[in-house]
MOPAC internal coordinates of N, CA, C and O (Angstrom, degrees):
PM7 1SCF
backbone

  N    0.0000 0     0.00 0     0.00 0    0    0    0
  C    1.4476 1     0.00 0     0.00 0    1    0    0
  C    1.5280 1   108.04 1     0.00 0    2    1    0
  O    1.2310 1   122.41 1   -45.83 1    3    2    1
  N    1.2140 1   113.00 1   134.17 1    3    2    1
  C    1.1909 1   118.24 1  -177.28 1    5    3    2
  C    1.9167 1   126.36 1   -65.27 1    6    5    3
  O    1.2310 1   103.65 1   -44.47 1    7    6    5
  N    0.9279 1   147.70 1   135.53 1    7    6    5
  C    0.9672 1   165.68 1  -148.80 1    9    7    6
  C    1.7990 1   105.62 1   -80.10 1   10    9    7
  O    1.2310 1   114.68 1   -83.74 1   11   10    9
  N    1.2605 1   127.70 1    96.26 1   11   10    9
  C    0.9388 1   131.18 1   166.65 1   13   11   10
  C    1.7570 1   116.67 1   -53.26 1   14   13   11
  O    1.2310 1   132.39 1   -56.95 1   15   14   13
  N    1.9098 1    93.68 1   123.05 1   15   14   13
  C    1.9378 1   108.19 1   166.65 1   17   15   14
  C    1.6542 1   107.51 1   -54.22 1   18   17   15
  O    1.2310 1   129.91 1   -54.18 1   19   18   17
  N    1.5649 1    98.49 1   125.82 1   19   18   17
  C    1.3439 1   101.04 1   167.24 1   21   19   18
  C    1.8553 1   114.11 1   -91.27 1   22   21   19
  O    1.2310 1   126.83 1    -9.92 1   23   22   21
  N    1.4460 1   104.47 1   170.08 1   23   22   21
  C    1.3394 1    92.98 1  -173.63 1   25   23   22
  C    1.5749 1    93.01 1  -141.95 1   26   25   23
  O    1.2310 1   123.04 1   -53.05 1   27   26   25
  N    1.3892 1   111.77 1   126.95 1   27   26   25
  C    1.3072 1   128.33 1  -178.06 1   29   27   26
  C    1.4370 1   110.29 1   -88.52 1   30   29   27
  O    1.2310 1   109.59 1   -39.04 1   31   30   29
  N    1.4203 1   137.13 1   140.96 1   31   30   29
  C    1.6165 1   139.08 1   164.39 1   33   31   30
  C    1.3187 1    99.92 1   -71.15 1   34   33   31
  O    1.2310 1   134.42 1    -3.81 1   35   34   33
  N    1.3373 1    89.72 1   176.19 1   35   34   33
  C    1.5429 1   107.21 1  -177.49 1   37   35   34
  C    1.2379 1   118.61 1   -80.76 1   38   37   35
  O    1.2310 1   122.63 1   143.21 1   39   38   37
  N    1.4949 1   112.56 1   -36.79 1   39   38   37
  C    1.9526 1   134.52 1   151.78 1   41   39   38
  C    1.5366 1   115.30 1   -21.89 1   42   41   39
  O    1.2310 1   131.67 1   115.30 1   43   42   41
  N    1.4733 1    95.08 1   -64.70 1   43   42   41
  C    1.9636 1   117.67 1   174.18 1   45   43   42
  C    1.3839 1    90.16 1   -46.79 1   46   45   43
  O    1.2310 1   118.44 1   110.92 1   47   46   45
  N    1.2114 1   120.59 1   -69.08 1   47   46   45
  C    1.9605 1   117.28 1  -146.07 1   49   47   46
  C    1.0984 1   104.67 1   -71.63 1   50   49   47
  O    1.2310 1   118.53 1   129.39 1   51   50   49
  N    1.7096 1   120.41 1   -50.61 1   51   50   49
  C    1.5629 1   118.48 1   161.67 1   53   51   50
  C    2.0733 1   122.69 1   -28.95 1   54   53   51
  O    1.2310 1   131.25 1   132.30 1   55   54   53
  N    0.8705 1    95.88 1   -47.70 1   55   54   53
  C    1.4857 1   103.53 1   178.31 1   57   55   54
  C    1.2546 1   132.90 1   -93.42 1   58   57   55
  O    1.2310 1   115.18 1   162.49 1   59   58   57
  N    1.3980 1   126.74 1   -17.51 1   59   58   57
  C    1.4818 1   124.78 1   121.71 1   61   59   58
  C    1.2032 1   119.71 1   -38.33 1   62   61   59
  O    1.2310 1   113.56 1   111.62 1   63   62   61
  N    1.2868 1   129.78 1   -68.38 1   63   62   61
  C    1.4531 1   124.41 1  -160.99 1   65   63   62
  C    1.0896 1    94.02 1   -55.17 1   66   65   63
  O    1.2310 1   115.47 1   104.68 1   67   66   65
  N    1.6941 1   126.20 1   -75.32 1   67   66   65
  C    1.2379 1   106.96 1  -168.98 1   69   67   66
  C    1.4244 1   146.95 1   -39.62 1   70   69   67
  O    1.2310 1   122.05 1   134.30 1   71   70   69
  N    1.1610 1   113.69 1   -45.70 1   71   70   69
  C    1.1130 1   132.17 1   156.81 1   73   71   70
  C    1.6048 1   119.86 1   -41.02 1   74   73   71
  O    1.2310 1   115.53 1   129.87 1   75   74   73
  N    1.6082 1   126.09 1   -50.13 1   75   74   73
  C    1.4441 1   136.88 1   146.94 1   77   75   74
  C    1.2189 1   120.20 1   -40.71 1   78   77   75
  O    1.2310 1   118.98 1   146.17 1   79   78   77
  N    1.3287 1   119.56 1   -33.83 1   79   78   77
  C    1.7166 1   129.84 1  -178.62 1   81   79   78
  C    1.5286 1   101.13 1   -73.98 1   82   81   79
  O    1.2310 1   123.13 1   113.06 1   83   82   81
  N    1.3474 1   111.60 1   -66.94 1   83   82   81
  C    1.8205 1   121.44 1   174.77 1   85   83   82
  C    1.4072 1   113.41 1   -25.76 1   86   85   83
  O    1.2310 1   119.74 1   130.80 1   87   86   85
  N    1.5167 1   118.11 1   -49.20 1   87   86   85
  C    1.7306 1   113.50 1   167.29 1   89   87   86
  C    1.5693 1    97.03 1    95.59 1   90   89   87
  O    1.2310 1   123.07 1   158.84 1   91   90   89
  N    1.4807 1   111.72 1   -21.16 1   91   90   89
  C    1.6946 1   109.59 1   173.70 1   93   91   90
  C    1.2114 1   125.91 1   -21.16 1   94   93   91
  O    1.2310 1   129.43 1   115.46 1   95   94   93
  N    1.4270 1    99.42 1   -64.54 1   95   94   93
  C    1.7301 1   124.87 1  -174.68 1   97   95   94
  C    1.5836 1   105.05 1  -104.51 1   98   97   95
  O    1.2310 1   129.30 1   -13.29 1   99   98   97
  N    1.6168 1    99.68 1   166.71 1   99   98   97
  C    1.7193 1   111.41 1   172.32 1  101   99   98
  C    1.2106 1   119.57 1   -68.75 1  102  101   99
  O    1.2310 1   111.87 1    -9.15 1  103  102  101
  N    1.4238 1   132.94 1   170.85 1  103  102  101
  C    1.8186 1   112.39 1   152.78 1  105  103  102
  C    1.2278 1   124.34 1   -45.37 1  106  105  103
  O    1.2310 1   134.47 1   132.30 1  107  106  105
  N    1.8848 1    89.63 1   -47.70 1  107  106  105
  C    1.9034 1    91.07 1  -176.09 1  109  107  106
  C    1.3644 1   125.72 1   -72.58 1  110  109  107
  O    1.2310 1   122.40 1   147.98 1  111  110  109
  N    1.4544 1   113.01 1   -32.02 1  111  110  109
  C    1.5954 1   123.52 1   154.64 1  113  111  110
  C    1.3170 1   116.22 1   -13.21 1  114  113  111
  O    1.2310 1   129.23 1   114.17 1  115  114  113
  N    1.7357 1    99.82 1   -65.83 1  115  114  113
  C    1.6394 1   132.60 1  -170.70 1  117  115  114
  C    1.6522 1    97.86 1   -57.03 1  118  117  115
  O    1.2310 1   117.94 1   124.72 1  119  118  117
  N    1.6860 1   121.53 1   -55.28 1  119  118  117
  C    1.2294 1   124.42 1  -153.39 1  121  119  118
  C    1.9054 1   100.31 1   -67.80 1  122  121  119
  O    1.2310 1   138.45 1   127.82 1  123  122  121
  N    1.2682 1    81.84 1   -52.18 1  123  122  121
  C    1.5651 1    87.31 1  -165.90 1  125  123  122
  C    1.8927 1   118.19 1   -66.42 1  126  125  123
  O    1.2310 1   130.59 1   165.00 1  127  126  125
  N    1.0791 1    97.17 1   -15.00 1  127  126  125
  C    1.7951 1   105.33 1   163.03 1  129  127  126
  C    1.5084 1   107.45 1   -68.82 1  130  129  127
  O    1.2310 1   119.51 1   118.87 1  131  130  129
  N    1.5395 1   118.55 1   -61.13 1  131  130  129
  C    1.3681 1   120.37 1  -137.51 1  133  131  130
  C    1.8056 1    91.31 1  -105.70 1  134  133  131
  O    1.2310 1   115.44 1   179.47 1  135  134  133
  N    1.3992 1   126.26 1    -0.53 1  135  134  133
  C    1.3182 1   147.26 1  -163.63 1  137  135  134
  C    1.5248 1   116.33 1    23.17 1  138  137  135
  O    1.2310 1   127.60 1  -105.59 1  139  138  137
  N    1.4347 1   102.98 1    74.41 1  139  138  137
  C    1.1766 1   121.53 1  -176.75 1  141  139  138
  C    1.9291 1   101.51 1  -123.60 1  142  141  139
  O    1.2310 1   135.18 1    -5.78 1  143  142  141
  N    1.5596 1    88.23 1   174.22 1  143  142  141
  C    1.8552 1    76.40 1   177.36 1  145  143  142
  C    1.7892 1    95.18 1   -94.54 1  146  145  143
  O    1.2310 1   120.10 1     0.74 1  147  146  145
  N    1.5806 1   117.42 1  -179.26 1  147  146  145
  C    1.0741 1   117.43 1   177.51 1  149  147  146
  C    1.2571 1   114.97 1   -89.09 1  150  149  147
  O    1.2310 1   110.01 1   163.52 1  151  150  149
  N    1.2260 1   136.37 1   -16.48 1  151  150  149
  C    1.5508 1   138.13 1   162.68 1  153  151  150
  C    1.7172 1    93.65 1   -53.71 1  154  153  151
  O    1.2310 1   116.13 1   122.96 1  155  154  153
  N    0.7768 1   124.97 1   -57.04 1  155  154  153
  C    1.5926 1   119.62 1   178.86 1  157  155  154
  C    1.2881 1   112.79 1   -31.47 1  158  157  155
  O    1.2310 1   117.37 1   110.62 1  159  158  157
  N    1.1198 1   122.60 1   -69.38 1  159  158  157
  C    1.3059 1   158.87 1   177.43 1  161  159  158
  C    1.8883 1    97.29 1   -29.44 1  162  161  159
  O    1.2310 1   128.92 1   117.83 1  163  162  161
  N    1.3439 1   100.42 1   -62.17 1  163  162  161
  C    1.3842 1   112.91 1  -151.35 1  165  163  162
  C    1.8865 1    87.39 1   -82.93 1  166  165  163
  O    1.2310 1   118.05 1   148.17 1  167  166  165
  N    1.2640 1   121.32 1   -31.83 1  167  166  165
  C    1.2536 1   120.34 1  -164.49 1  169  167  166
  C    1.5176 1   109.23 1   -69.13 1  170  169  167
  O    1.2310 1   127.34 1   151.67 1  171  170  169
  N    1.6838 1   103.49 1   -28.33 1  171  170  169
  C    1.3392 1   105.66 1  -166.77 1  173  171  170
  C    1.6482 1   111.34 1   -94.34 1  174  173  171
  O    1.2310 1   124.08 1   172.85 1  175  174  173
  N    1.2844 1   109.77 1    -7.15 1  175  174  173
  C    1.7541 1   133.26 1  -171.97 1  177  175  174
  C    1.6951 1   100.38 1   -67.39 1  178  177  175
  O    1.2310 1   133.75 1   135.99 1  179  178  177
  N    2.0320 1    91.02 1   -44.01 1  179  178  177
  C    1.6507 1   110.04 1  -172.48 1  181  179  178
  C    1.4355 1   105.94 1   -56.20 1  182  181  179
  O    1.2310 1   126.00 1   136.26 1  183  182  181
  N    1.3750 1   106.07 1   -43.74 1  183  182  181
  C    1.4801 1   116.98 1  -160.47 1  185  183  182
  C    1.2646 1   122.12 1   -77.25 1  186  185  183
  O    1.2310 1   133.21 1   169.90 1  187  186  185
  N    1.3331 1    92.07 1   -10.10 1  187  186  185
  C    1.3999 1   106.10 1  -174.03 1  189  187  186
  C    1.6205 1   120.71 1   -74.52 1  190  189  187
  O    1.2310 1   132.74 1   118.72 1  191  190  189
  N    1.7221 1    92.99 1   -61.28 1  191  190  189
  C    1.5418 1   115.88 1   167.97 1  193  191  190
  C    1.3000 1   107.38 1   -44.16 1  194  193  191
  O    1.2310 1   114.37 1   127.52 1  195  194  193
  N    1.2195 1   128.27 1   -52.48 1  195  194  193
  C    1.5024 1   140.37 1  -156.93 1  197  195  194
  C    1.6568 1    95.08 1   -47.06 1  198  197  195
  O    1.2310 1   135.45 1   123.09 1  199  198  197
  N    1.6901 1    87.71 1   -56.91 1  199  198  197
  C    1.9692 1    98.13 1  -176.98 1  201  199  198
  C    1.1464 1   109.72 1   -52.97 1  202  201  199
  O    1.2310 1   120.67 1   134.84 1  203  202  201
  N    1.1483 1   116.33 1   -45.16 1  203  202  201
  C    1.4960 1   104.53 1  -174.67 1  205  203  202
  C    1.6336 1   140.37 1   -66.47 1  206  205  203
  O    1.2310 1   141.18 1   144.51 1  207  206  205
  N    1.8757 1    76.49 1   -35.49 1  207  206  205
  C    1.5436 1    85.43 1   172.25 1  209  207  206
  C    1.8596 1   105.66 1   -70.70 1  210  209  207
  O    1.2310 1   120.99 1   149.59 1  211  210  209
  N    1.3147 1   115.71 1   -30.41 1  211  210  209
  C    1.6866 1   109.53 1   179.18 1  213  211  210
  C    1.2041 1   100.04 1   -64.86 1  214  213  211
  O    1.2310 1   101.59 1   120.80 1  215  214  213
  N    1.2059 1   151.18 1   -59.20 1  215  214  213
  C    1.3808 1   148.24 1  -149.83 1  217  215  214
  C    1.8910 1   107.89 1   -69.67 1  218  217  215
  O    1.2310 1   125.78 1   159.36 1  219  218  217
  N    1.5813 1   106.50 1   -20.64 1  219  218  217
  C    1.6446 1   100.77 1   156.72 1  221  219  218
  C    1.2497 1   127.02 1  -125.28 1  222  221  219
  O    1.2310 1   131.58 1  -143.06 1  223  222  221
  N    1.6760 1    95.25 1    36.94 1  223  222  221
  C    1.7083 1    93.92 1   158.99 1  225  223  222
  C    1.1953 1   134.65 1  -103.99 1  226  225  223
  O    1.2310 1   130.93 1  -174.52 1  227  226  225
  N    1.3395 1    96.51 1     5.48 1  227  226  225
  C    1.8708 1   112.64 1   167.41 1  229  227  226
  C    1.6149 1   101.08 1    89.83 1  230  229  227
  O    1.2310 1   121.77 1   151.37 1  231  230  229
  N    1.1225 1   114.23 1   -28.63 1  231  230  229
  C    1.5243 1   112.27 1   173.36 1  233  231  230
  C    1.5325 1   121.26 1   -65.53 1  234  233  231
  O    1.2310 1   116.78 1   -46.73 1  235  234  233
  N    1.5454 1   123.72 1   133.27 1  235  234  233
  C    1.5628 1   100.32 1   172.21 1  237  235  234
  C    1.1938 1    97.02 1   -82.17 1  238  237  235
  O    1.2310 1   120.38 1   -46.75 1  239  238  237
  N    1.5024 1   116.88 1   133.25 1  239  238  237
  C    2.0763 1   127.69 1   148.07 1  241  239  238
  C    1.9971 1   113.87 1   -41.85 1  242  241  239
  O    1.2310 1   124.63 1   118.99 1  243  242  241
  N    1.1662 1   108.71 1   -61.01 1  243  242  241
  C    1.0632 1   104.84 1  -171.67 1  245  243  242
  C    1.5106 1   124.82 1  -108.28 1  246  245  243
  O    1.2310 1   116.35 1  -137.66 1  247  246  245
  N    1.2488 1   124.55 1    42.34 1  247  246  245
  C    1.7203 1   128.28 1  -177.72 1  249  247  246
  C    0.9714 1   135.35 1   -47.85 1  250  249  247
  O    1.2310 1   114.03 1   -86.09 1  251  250  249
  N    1.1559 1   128.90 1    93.91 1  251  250  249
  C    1.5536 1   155.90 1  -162.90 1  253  251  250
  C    1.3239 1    96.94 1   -44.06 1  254  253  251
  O    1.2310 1   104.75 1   -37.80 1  255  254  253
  N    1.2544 1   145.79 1   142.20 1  255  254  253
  C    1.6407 1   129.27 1   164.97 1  257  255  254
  C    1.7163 1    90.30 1  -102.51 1  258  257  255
  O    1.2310 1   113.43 1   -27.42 1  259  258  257
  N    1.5416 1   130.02 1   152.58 1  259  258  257
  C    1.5782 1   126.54 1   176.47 1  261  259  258
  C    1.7163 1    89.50 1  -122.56 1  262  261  259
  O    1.2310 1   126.55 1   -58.76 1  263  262  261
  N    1.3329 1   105.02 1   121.24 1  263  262  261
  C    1.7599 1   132.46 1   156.58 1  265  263  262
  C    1.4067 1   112.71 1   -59.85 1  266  265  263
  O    1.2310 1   120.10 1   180.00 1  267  266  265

């Protein structure tokens, strides 16, 4: 039987990354705690920075248009 997709919150990913950002631990450190793969890990590290760097570029990322 095939292997049911898991689905992580946004809570979960928040706290990996961070934790990935800190540099404390390894990826695999990271993987094997939170039992994720480490491409995960690294994907969400990306995503992270990305935010951050958007959140001080004065630009909004996502601008709502209001009807």
């Amino acid at each position: 039987m095939p292997q049911k997709r898991r689905k992580f919150t946004a809570e979960f990913k928040r706290r990996v990354a961070l934790e990935a950002l800190s540099g404390e631990r390894s990826l695999s450190e990271l993987a094997a705690k939170y039992g994720v793969h480490p491409n995960q890990i690294s994907q969400r590290k990306k995503q992270a920075k990305e935010g951050v760097a958007a959140s001080f570029s004065g630009k909004p990322q996502n601008a709502q248009q209001s009807y």
